[in-house]
Structure formats: structure tokens, C-alpha cells
N, C-alpha and C positions, 0 to 999 in steps of 0.2 A: 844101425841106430842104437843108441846108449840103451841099455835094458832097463824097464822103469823098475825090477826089481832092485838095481843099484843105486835108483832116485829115494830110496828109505819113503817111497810113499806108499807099496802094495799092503805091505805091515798094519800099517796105519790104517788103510781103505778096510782089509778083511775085518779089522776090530767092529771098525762103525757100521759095518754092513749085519755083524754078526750081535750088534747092542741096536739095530733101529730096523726098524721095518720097510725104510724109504730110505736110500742114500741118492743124493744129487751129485753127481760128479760136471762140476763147474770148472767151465774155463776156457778163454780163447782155442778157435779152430786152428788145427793143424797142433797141440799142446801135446797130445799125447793120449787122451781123455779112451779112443779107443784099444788103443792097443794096451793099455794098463788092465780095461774092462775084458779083455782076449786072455791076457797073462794071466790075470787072477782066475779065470773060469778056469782054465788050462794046468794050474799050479797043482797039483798032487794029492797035496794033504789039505787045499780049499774048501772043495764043494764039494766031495765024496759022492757019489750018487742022485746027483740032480738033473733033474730036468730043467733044462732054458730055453729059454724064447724070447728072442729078440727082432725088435724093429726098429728098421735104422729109417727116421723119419724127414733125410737126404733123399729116400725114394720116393718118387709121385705116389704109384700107387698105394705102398706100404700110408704114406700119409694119408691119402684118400679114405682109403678101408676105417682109418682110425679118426677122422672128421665126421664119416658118415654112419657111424656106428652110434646106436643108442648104448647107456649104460650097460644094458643087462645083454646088451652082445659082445660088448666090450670087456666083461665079465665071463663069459662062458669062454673066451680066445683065451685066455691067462689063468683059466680056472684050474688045468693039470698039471701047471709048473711051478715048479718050486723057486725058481729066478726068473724072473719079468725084466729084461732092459728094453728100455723106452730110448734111444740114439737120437740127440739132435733134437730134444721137442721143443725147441724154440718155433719147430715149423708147424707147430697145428697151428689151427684156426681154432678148435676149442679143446684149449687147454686146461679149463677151469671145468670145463664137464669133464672129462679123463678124471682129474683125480677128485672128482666129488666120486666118479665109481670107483677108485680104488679105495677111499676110507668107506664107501657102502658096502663095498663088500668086505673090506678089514674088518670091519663092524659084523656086517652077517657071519663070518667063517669064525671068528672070535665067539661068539654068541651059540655059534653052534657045536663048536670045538672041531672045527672042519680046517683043513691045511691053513693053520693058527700063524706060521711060521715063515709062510710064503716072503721071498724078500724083494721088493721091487728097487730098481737101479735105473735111474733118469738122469740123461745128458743135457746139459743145456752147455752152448757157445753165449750167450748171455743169461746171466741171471736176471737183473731188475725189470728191465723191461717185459718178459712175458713170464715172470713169477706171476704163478697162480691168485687174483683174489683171494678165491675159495681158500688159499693153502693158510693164510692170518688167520681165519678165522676156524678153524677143523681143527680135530684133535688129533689127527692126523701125527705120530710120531716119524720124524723126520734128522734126516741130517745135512748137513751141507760139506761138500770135501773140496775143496778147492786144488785146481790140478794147472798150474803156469807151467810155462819154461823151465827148461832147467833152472833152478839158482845156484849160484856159486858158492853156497855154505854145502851145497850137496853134491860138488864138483870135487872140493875138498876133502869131502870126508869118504869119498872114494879112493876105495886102497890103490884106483891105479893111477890117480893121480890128482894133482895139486894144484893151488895158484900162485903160479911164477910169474915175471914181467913178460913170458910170451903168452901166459894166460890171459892178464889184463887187456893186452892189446888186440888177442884173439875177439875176445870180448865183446870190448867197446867197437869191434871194427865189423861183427856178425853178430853178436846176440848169442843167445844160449834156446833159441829150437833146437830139439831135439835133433831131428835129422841135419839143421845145417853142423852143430856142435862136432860128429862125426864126419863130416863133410870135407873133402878138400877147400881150399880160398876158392878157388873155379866152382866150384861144386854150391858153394855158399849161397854162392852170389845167386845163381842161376834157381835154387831153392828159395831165397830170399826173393826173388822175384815174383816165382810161380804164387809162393802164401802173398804177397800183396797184388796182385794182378789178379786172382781166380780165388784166394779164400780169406782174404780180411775184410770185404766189404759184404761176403757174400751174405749174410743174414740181414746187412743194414738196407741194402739197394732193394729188398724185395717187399718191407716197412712202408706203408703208407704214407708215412708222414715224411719220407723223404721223397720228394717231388723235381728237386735236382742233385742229382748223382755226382754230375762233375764237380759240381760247387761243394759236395760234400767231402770227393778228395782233396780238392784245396784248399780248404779250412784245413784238414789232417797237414798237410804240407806245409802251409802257415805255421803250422804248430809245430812239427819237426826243425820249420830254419830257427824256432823262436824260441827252442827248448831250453827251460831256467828261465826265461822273464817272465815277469808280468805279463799278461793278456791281458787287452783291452777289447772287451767283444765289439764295441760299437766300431772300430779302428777296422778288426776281421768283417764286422758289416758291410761299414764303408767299402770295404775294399776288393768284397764278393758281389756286392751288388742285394744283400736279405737286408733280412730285419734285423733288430737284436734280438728279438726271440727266436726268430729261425735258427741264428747262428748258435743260442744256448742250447736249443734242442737237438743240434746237429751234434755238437759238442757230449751233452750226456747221451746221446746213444754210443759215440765213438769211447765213453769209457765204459755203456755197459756191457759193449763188446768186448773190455780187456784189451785193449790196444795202446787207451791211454791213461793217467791215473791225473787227479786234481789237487792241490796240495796250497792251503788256502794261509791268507796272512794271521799270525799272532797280534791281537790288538787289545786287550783290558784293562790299558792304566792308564795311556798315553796317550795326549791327543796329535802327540809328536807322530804315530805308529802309524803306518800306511793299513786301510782298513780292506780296500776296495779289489781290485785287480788280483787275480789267483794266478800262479803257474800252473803248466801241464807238463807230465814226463810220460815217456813211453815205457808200457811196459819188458817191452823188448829194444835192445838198440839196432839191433841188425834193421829190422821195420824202419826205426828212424832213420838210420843210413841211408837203405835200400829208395825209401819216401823220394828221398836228394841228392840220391846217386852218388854217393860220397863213399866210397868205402877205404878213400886214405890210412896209411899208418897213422900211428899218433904222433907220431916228433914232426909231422905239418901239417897238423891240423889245427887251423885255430879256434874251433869248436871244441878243445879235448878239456878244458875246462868244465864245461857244458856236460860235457857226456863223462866224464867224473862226476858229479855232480848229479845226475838220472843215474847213473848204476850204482852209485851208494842206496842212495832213497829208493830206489826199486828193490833194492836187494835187501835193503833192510825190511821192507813192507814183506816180502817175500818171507823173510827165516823169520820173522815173528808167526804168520800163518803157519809156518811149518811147526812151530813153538805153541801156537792155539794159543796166540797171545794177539791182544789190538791195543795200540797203544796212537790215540790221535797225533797227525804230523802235522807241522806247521812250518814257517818260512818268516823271517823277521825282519822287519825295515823300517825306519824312518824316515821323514820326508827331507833331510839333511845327509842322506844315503847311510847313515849306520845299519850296521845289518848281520844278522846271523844264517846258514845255509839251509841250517836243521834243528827243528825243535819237536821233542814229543815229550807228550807228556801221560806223566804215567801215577794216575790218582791226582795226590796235590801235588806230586813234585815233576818241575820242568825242568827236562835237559836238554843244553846246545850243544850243538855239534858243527865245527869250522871242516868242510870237504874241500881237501886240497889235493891235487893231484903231484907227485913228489917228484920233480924232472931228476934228481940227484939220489934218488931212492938206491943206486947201487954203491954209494957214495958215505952215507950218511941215512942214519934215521931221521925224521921228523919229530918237532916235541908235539908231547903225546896231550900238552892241556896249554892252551893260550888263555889267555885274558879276555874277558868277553865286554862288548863295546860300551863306553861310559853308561847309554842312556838307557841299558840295559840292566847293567850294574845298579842303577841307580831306582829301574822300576821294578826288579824282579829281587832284585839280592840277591844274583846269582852271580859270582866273582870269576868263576874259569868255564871254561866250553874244553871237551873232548875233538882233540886234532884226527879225522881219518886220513891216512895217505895209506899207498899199498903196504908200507911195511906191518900195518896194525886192522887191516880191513877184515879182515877174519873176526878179530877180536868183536869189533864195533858191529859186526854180524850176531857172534853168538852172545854178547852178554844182556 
């Protein structure tokens, strides 16, 4: 497996761990989230003489103990260590009592100038869903670190290597988990199975509010053949047999598990602008693949538009995180089909972006700025769009 020391994100984790009293390492299961939390204890010049204690909250009774535990027993377990990880706590049951004791007692040991210092480190495979109440309102100093798949700005900038047109097609044809990225094609596959069979759904199927499971993977599958269009939920309704509200609720649990992201229409001038219908992309393309059994080259595939198309915008979303930059994405159209692929915007100024995939890329470059479509021009003022193809995709990553 790729060493997360090489992923430039340990660097990063030590800082925030070492400036907040709470770091949350966020991120789809199977991303990496533990073994990063291993490497850094493990690392040298770290954590010099500490004490750790950790609960991984995948075990029954490890979770038990911490459900039935009042604060101040919950308190005296964590009282001698100087690193507290908390593994997985998407799976308590009360997770808003947990960390009402850890700022009580942040509170008491601050107050009394007793182990001031202590750093607590909490996992979660979903953020929104079982983030804390308590945690909005607490003064509770906090960070949030966000830990995806490999991306491809950090594939690059590893010295042992680069993205070539066998990287692209590695890519879009497994995704960038970790373990498959080292993986033989055979090996991928088999790996890409195992994370969608036994660990992508596994935090969602245990959720109360999902009442049918199979209907919940084929919503996800819907959305994988449908990746880059529009979604129309009542259409996904119809076609599952819910409601539309079951199928929106089915929907944001599956992105706050990181599986999949949303990516909504630009519309404020125009009543030309399509307003209504949102795309979804997958975080990972290998999942998407894997979803539909598709793991084709690219030169026949006729979804590689598509899936040009989800690895830009992912990857983009992705190296801005790594940049500790959020810059809103959008998607543009009219109801006379004009349209742009990619818009974010960043303060007052919006920029497009045309994702093209370059079949001639060994051949010829791509221009690097097109013309952007009349009704666009004409509501935005904005006269060219930024061309991605492979030859310039690094770029449109790091600027």
C-alpha cells in the first residue's frame, strides 16, 4: 500500500493535532483514515513519550463499554493518556454525551492545570450525519482533516511518479484507493469488490432510516449509469417504487458517506438557466465502475466522456481540500441545451471550465481557452472558459 507519508497529508495532520485539542480525521471507509492514525503514533520525532489509547468503535464491545458509560466513567478511561483515538465513532448511540465529557473535562483539567494538553483524535466514515449537536454549540476547540483517496495532484507530486496516458486510464478504470492504486488490474478488481460488497454501505444499512437496503443500492447504481446528468428524483422514485423524499434522503446519506458528491445548476440572471435537477459524481471512479461492472479500457467506452468529466470535478474538489481552499461548484445550462461543464466560483468572480477529454492528446495539444456559450456571454460577461484535457490537467488542479 502507498505510504500515507508520500500522500503529503501526515505533515499536515501533526500540525493540526499539535494547534487543536480535537482533530476529526474524516473520510470514506477503507480511505486510509487508520493507517495514517498508526504512521503518525509510530513516526519518531511525533509523539515522543506518550501514552495512547485507543477504541476502535467497529468492535461490539469496545462500542458497548462507551454507550454505557456515564461521563465521569468515560472520564476516568482517558484520564492517563495523553492521545485519546476514538475509531469509527459514527457507531455510538450517544455520541453527543461522549463529547459533552470530553469538553467537561477539557474544561475541568484546563481549570485545574491538570494534563492541559491531552489531544483527542476521532474518526468518523461520515461526518454530517452523526456530527455532534453538542459539538455547534461547545466551545469545544476543534479541527476537521479531511482524508479521501488518493488524488491525483498527490500522485504527481510524488517523486516516483507521474500522470502519463497509462495513469489516466489506470484511473478512470479503478479509482485511486489506496490499496487498489498498488494493486495489480486482477487485484483491483477483486479489492474494488470487497470495499463495495462488505464496506461502502456498511455504516448506511445499520441507520434507521434506511428501511430498504436493496432499494438503497440501486438508487447508488441509477446514479453511477447516470453519471454527468441531471437527476430527476421523482423519475429515481418512480422507478424504485419510494417516495421523493425517501429517495432525497437515501441520496444525502450516500454523499455523507463520501461515496458520492452533488453538484447543483448555476442560475441568477436567466430565466433561460435550467434551475431545478442536480448532477451526482462519485467520489471514487473505481466504486463507480465496480457499481456496473464496467471496468473497460477507455478507447471503448462510451461513458469516458462521463468519467472525464467526475475526475476532473473530483479531483478538483479534492486539491482545493488539500489547498484548505472551498470554492462553490456549479454546472450550467439552458433550456435550449447551452451549457458549461464547470463553474466555481470564487468571491465575485466566476469561472468556466469546458472538460474535454483529448482522444489525440499524443498528437496535438488542446486550446487551452474556448469561447463560452452566447447566453452566457451575454449574462455573465464572461467571454472564454479554461479548456481541461490531459495535456493541462495538473495545471487546472493546482491553480
Amino acid at each position: 500500500m502507498l505510504s500515507l507519508f508520500d500522500r503529503g497529508f501526515s505533515r499536515e495532520a501533526i500540525k493540526k493535532i499539535d494547534e487543536n485539542k480535537v482533530l476529526f480525521v474524516v473520510g470514506p471507509r477503507k480511505s486510509g483514515k487508520t493507517q495514517l492514525i498508526t504512521e503518525l503514533m509510530e513516526e519518531e520525532n511525533s509523539f515522543p513519550n506518550t501514552n495512547v489509547k485507543r477504541f476502535n468503535c467497529d468492535n461490539y464491545n469496545v462500542r458497548k463499554v462507551l454507550d454505557d458509560a456515564t461521563p465521569r466513567e468515560f472520564q476516568k478511561q482517558i484520564d492517563n493518556y495523553s492521545i485519546v483515538i476514538i475509531e469509527e465513532a459514527q457507531n455510538l448511540g450517544h455520541l453527543d454525551a461522549l463529547f459533552k465529557a470530553i469538553v467537561d473535562k477539557k474544561d475541568e483539567d484546563t481549570k485545574n492545570g491538570e494534563n492541559a494538553n491531552q489531544r483527542i483524535i476521532i474518526t468518523l466514515s461520515s461526518l454530517e450525519q452523526r456530527k455532534p449537536r453538542f459539538l455547534n454549540r461547545s466551545k469545544l476547540t476543534y479541527e476537521i482533516f479531511y482524508l479521501f483517496p488518493i488524488s491525483a495532484i498527490e500522485i504527481a507530486e510524488n517523486d516516483q511518479t507521474s500522470i502519463t496516458p497509462l495513469s489516466f486510464e489506470r484511473i478512470m478504470r479503478f479509482g485511486l484507493y489506496p490499496e487498489v492504486w498498488q494493486s495489480t488490474e486482477e487485484q483491483a478488481r477483486e479489492v474494488l469488490e470487497e470495499i463495495t460488497s462488505q464496506y461502502l454501505f456498511r455504516d448506511l444499512l445499520e441507520m434507521e432510516t434506511i428501511k430498504k437496503p436493496a432499494l438503497l443500492r440501486e438508487i447508488l447504481r441509477l446514479l453511477a449509469l447516470n453519471v454527468g446528468n441531471e437527476i430527476s428524483i421523482s423519475k429515481l422514485a418512480k422507478f424504485t417504487g419510494l417516495d421523493d423524499k425517501t429517495v432525497e434522503r437515501y441520496i444525502n446519506h450516500l454523499i455523507e458517506a463520501f461515496i458520492i458528491f452533488r453538484i447543483r445548476p448555476l442560475n441568477r440572471r436567466g430565466k433561460n438557466e435550467v434551475r431545478v435537477r442536480d448532477k451526482y459524481f462519485f467520489w471514487d471512479l473505481g466504486i463507480r465502475n465496480c457499481l456496473i461492472d464496467n471496468f473497460g479500457n477507455m478507447a471503448n467506452r462510451i461513458d469516458r466522456d462521463q468519467l472525464w468529466l467526475n475526475l476532473c470535478i473530483a479531483e478538483r474538489l479534492k486539491a482545493n481540500i488539500l489547498k484548505d481552499e472551498s470554492y462553490p461548484g456549479f454546472f450550467w445550462r439552458t433550456h435550449d441545451k447551452q451549457g458549461i461543464d464547470f463553474v466555481e466560483q470564487e468571491d465575485s468572480w466566476i469561472v468556466p471550465y469546458k472538460l474535454k477529454w483529448n482522444e489525440m492528446q499524443h498528437i496535438q495539444k488542446s486550446d487551452k481557452e474556448i469561447k463560452t456559450p452566447p447566453e452566457f456571454r451575454k449574462l455573465y460577461g464572461i467571454e472564454k472558459q479554461m479548456c481541461v484535457s490531459q495535456d493541462n490537467f495538473l495545471d487546472f488542479l493546482k491553480q
